[in-house]
C-alpha positions as CSV (number, residue, x, y, z in Angstrom):
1,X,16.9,-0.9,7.9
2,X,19.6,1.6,6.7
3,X,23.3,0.6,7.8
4,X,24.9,3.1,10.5
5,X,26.7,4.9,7.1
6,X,24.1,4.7,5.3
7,X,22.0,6.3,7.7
8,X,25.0,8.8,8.3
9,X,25.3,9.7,4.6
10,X,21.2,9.7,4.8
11,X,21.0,12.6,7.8
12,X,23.9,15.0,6.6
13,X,22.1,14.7,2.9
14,X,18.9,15.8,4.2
15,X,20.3,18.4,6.3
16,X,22.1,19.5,3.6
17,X,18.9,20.3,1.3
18,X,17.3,21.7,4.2
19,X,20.4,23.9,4.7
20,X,20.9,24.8,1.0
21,X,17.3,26.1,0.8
22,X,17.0,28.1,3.7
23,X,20.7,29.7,3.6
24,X,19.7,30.4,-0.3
25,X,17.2,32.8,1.1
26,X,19.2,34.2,4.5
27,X,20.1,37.6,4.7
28,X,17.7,38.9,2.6
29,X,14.6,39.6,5.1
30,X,12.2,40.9,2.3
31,X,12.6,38.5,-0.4
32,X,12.9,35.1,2.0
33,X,9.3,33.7,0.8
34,X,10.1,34.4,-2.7
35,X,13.5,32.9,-2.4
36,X,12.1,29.8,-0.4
37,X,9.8,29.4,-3.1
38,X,12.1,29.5,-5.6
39,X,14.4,26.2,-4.3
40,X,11.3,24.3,-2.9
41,X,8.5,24.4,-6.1
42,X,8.7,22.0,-8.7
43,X,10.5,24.1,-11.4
44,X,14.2,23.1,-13.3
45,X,15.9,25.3,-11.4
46,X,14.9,24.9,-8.3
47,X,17.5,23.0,-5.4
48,X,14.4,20.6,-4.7
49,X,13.6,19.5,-8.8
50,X,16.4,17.1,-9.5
51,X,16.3,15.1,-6.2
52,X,12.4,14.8,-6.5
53,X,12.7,13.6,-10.1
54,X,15.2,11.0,-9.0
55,X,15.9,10.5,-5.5
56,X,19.8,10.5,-4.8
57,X,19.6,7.5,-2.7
58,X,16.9,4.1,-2.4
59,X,14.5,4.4,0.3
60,X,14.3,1.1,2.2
61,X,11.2,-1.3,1.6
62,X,10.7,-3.9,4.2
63,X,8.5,-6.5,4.0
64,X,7.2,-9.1,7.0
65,X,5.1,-12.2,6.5
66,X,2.8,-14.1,8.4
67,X,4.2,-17.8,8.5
68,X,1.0,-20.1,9.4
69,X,2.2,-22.6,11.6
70,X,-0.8,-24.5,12.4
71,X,-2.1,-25.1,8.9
72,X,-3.1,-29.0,9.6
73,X,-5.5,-27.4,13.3
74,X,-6.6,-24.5,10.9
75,X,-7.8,-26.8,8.6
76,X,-10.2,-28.7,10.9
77,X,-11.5,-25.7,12.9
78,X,-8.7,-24.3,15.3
79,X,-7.8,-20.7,15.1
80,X,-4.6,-19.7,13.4
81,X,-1.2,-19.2,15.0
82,X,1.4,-17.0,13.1
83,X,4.9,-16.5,12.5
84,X,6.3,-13.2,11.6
85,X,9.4,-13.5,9.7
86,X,10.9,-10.4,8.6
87,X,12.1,-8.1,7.8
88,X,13.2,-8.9,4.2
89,X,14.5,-5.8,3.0
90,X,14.9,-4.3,-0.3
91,X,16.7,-1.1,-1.7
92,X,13.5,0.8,-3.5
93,X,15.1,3.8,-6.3
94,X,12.4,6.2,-7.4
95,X,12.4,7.8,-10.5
96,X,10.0,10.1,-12.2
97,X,9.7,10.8,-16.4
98,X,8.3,14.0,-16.8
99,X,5.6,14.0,-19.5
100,X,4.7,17.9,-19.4
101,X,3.6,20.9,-18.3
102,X,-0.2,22.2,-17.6
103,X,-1.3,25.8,-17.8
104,X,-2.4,25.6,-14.6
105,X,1.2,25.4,-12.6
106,X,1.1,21.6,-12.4
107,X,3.6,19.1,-13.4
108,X,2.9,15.9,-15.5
109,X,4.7,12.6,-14.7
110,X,4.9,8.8,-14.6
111,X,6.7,7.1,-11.9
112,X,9.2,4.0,-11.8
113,X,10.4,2.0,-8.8
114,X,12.8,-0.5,-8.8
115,X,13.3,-3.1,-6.1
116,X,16.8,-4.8,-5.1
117,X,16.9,-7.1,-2.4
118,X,19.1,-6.3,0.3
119,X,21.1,-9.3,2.2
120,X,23.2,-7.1,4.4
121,X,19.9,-5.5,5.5
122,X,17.6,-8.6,5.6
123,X,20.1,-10.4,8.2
124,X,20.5,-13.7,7.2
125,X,17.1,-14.1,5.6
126,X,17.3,-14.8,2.3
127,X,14.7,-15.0,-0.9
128,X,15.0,-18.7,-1.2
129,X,13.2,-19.1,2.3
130,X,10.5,-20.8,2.4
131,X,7.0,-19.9,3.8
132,X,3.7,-21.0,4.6
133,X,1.2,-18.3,4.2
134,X,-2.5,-18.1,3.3
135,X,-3.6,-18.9,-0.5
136,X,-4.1,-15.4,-1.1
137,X,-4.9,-15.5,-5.4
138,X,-7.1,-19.2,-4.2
139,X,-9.1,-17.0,-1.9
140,X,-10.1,-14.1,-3.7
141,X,-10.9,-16.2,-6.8
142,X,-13.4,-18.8,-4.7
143,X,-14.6,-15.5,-2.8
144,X,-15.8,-14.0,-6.0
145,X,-17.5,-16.8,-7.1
146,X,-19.2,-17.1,-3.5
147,X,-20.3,-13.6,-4.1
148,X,-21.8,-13.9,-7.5
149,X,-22.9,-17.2,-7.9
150,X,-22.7,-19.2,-4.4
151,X,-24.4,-22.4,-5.5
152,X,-21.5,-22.8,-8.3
153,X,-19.0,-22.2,-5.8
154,X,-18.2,-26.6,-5.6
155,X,-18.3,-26.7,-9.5
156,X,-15.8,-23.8,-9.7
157,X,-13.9,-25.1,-7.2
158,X,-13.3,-28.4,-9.7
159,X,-11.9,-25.8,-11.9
160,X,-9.6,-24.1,-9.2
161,X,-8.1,-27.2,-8.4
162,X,-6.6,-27.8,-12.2
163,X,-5.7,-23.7,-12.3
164,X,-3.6,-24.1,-8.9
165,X,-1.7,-27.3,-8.3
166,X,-1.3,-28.7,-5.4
167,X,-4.5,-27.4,-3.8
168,X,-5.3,-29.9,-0.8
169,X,-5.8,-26.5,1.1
170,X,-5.9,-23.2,1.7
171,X,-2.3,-22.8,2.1
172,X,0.7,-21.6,0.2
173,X,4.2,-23.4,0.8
174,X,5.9,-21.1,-1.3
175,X,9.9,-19.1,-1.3
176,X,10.0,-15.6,-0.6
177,X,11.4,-14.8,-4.1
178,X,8.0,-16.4,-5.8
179,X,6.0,-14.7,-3.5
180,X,6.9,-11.6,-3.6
181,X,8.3,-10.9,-7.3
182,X,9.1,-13.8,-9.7
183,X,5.7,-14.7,-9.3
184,X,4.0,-18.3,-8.5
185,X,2.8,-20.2,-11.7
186,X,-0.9,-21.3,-12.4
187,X,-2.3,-22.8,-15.6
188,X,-4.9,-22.8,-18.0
189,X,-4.3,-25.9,-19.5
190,X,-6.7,-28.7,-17.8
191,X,-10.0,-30.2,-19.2
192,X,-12.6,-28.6,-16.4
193,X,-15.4,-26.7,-18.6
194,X,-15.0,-23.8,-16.4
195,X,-11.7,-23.5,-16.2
196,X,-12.1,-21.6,-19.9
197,X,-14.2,-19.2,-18.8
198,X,-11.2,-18.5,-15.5
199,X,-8.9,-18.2,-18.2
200,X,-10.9,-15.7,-20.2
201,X,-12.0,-13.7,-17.2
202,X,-8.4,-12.7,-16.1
203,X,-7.0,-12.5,-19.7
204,X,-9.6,-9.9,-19.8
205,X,-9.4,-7.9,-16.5
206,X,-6.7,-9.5,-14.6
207,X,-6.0,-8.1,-11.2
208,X,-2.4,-6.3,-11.1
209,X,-0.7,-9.0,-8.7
210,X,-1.5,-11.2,-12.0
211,X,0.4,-11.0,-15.0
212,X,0.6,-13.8,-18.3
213,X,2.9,-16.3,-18.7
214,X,5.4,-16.6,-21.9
215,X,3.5,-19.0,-23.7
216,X,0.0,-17.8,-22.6
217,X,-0.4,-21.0,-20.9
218,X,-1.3,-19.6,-18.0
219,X,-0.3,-16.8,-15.3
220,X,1.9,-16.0,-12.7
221,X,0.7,-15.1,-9.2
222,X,3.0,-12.2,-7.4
223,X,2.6,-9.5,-4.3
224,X,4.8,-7.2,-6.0
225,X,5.8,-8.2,-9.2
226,X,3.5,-5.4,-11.0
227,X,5.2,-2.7,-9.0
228,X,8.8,-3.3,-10.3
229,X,10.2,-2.0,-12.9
230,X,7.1,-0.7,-14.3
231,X,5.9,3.2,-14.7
232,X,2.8,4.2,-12.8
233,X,0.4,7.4,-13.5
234,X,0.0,9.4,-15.0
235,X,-0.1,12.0,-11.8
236,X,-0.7,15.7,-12.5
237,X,1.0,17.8,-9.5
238,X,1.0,21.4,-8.6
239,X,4.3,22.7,-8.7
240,X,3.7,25.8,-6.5
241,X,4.9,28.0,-8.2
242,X,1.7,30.1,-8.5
243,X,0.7,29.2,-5.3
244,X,3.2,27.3,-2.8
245,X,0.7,26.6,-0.2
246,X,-0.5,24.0,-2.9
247,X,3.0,22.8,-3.6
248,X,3.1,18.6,-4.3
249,X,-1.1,18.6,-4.5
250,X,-2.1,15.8,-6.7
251,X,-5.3,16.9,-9.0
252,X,-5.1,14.4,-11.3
253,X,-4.3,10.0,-11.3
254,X,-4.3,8.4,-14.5
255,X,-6.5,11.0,-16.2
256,X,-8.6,11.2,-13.7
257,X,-9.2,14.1,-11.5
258,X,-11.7,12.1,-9.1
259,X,-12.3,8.4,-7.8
260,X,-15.6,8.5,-8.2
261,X,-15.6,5.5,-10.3
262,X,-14.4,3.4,-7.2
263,X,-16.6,4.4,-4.9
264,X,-19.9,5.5,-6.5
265,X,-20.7,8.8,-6.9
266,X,-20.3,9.9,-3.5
267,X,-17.9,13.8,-3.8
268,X,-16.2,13.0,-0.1
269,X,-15.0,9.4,-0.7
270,X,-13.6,9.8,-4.1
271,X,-11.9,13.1,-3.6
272,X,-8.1,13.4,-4.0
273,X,-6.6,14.9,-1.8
274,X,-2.8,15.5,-1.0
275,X,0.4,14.5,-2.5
276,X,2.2,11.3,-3.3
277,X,4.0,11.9,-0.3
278,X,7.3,12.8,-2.0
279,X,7.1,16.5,-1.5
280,X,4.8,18.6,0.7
281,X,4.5,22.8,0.9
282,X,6.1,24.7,3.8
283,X,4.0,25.1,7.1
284,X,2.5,28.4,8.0
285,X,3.7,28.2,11.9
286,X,0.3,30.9,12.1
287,X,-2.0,27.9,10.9
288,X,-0.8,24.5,10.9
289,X,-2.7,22.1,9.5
290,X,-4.4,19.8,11.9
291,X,-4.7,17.0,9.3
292,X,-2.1,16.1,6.6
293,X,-3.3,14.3,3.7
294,X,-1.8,12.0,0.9
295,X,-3.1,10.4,-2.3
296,X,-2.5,6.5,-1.3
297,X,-2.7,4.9,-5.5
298,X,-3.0,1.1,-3.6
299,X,-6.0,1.7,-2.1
300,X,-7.5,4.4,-5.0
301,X,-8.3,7.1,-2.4
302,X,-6.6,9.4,-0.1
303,X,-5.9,9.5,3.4
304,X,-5.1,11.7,6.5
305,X,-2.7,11.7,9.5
306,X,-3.4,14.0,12.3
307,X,-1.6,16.5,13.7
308,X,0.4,15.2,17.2
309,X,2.9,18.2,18.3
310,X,5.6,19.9,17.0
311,X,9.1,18.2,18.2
312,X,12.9,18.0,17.1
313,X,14.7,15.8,14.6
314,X,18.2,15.5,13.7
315,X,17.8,18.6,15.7
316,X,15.8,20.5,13.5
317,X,11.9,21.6,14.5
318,X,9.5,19.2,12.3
319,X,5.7,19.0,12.8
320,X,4.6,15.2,13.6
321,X,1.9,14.0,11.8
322,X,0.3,10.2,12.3
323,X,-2.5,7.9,11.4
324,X,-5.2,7.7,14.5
325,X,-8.3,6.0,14.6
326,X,-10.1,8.8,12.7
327,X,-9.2,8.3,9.4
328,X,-9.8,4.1,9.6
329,X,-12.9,4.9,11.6
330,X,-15.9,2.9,10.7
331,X,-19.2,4.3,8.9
332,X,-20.7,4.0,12.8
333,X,-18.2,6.2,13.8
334,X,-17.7,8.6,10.9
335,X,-21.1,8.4,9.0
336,X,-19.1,9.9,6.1
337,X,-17.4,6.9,5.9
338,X,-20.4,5.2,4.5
339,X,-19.3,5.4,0.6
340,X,-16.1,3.3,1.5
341,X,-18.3,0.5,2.1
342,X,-19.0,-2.3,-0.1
343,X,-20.9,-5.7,0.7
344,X,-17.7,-8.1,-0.4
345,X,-16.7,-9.7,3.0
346,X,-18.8,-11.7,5.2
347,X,-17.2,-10.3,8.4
348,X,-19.1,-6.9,7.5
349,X,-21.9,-4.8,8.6
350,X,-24.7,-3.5,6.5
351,X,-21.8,-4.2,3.6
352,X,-19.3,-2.2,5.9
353,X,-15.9,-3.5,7.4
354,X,-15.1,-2.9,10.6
355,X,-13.0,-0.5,12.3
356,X,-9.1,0.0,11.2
357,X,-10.1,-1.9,7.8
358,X,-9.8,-1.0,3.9
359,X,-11.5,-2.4,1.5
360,X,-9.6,-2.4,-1.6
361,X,-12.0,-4.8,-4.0
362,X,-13.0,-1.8,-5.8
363,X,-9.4,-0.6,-6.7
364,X,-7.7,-4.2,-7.0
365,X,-10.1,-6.2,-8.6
366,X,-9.7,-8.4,-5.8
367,X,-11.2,-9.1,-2.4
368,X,-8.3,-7.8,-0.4
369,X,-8.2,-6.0,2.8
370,X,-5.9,-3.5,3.8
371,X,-5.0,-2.4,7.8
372,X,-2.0,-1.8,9.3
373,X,-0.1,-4.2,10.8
374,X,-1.1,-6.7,13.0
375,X,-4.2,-5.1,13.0
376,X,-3.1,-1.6,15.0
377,X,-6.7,0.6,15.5
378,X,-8.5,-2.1,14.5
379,X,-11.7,-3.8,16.3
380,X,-11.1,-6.2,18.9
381,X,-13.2,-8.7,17.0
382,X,-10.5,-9.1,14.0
383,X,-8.0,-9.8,17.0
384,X,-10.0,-12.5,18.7
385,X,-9.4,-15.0,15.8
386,X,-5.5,-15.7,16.2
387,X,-4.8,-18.2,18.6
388,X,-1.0,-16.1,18.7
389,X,1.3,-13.9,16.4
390,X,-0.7,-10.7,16.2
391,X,0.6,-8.0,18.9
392,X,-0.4,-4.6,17.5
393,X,1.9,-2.0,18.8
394,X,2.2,1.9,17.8
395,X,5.7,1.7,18.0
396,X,6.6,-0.6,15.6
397,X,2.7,-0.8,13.5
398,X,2.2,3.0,12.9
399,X,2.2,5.2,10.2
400,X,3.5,8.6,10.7
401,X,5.9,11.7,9.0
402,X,8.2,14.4,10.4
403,X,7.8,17.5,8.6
404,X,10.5,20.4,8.2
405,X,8.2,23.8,8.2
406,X,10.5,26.1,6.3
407,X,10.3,23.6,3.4
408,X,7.8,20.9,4.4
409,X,11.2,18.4,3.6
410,X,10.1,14.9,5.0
411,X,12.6,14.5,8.0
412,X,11.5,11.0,8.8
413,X,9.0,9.1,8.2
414,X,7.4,5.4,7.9
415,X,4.1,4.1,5.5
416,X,3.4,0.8,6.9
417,X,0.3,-1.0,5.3
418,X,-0.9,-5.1,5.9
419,X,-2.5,-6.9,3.2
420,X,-5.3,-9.4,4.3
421,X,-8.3,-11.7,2.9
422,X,-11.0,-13.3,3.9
423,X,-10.3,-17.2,5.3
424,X,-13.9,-18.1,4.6
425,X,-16.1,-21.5,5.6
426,X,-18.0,-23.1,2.1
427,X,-19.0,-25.8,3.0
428,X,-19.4,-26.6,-0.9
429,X,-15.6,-26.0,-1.1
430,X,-13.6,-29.3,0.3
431,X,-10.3,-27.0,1.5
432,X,-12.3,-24.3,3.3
433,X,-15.5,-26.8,4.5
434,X,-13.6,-27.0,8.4
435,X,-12.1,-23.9,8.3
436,X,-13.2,-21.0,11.2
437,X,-14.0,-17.9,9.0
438,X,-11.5,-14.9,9.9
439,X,-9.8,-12.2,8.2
440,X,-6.6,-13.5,7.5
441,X,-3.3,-11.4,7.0
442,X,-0.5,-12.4,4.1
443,X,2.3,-9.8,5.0
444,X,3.3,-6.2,5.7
């Protein structure tokens, strides 16, 4: 959360670009399109360019975990009872290196973030805190297994327990730091036959939360890690200069102008759609959109929020948009939703999650599951498994975004996104043969 100056200097910034763009084109009755045009597309010139290339101030990245505090009852049956501590709060600076020009009005680009972690902000947490949370880089390696070759899932296991030390469980004890960016070691060094062929696996393909270690030894296991200080993309935009209706449309991720390759062949599933939700065109007050969509890179597809009224902010008119039920729906409630689904979670049905869940094996490499938090428009049944700590609540678990209709300028807005996996009983597996099987959240 932004200080009260911060926030001050925030507001009167915004207002200020707002301001700058529509006063550029007051006065001048037949050339106001043109001129809004001119200071909102993605040219050099323009008053929008240079704070989309490199925002003038961090946005604010908070993150909340889910402390287990019943490991030792989890461990022999009991349903889990969570913690959330949080927010720990980091200053997040954008910055984009252009790459080029197409010849069809778009805009090439790679994108940088950089994460600094806030103490002011975090009030009184700090990054040497230390957590108990579920195993997440344990579970999606012994859940792979169990989906490809479930009678090896005990041998494999032998080898698990020289790659991670410690493992008498399920369970992480682990700082925040570790976690989150400098990354939790695991090694490649013991005698277990097929540990090698681990080893080899993710030296091949490893999944972006894991990265080498300095002496190749081994890896190092982090939430975030891949995210900092590291260019993303390439992204191909439409600069709207042509056409501004399509201002900030992303055709093109990493080459790719479809994500087909994630999610079979299927046109509605692996369309993009939307921007990176850094810029957006002006609304037509004659035909406002009822859906607003954005190309989400995390979860290798786009999604929508929904049109909920027009209201003010900061005292300017803005357009709310925010993510309903529809666009988590399950394939039983949006049919079209069937392509999403893939059979790589136990809890699913006819290889399809449930309601208010993404899977995001496809995209990660991993069997991770996205919702938002504390699982808000999700089924009742992924609820039922906590024996406390999960309260979903629009206010605080929503996503949503506050557009300005002269420029589309994002007035306010929040992305809130959970990262779970699968708590699954093997009865093969020592650490997981008790357990109740759940899906199981790491953080927000």
């Amino acid at each position: 959360m932004l200080g009260k100056r911060s926030k001050m200097f925030f507001m009167l910034s915004l207002l200020a670009l707002v301001v700058a763009i529509i006063l550029a084109a007051w006065g001048f009755p037949k050339i106001v399109s043109k001129q809004i045009q001119k200071n909102v597309q993605l040219d050099n010139s323009s008053v929008m360019f240079e704070k989309w290339r490199k925002l003038p101030m961090p946005l604010t990245f908070k993150v909340y975990v889910f402390n287990v505090t019943n490991v030792e009852d989890v461990n022999t049956g009991a349903r889990p009872k969570l913690a959330e501590i949080g927010p720990y709060v980091y200053k997040e600076y954008r910055e984009r290196t252009i790459l080029g020009y197409g010849e069809n009005d778009t805009i090439k680009y790679m994108l940088k973030k950089h994460f600094v972690f806030d103490p002011e902000a975090s009030g009184g947490l700090t990054e040497d805190d230390e957590i108990t949370v579920i195993n997440f880089s344990y579970m999606a390696a012994i859940l792979t297994v169990q989906e490809m070759m479930p009678s090896l899932a005990g041998v494999v296991n032998q080898a698990l327990e020289q790659f991670f030390s410690n493992l008498n469980d399920a369970f992480l004890r682990v700082k925040v730091k570790d976690l989150f960016f400098d990354g939790i070691p695991v090694s490649c060094s013991g005698n277990h036959s097929a540990l090698g062929l681990i080893c080899g696996k993710l030296k091949a393909e490893a999944p972006p939360t894991m990265r080498p270690n300095e002496d190749g030894t081994g890896f190092y296991f982090s939430m975030f890690s891949h995210m900092n200080k590291t260019e993303t993309g390439p992204y191909e935009m439409v600069r709207g200069r042509d056409d501004l209706s399509e201002l900030g449309h992303i055709i093109a991720y990493k080459g790719k102008n479809t994500m087909k390759n994630f999610w079979a062949s299927d046109q509605y599933c692996g369309q993009l759609n939307g921007s990176d939700a850094s810029i957006y065109p002006p609304i037509d007050e004659n035909n406002v959109p009822d859906k607003l969509y954005t190309f989400e890179p995390e979860v290798c597809r786009s999604m929508f929020a929904s049109l909920m009224g027009k209201t003010m902010v900061y005292n300017m008119t803005a357009y709310h948009y925010e993510v309903t039920r529809d666009a988590l729906a399950s394939k039983s409630a949006n049919p079209s939703h069937k392509c999403f689904c893939k059979n790589n979670w136990s809890g699913s049905h006819d290889g399809c999650l449930l309601m208010g869940v993404l899977n995001l094996m496809p995209c990660q490499g991993a069997p991770a599951i996205a919702s938002l938090p504390h699982f808000y428009l999700a089924s009742e049944e992924l609820l039922d498994y906590f024996n406390g700590g999960i309260s979903p609540d629009r206010e605080k678990h929503n996503t949503y975004v506050y557009l300005e209709p002269v420029t589309g300028v994002v007035l306010k807005g929040l992305r809130r996104l959970q990262f779970n996996i699968e708590l699954r009983n093997i009865p093969s597996v020592p650490q997981l043969a008790n357990v109740r099987t759940g899906l199981f959240p790491m953080l927000w």
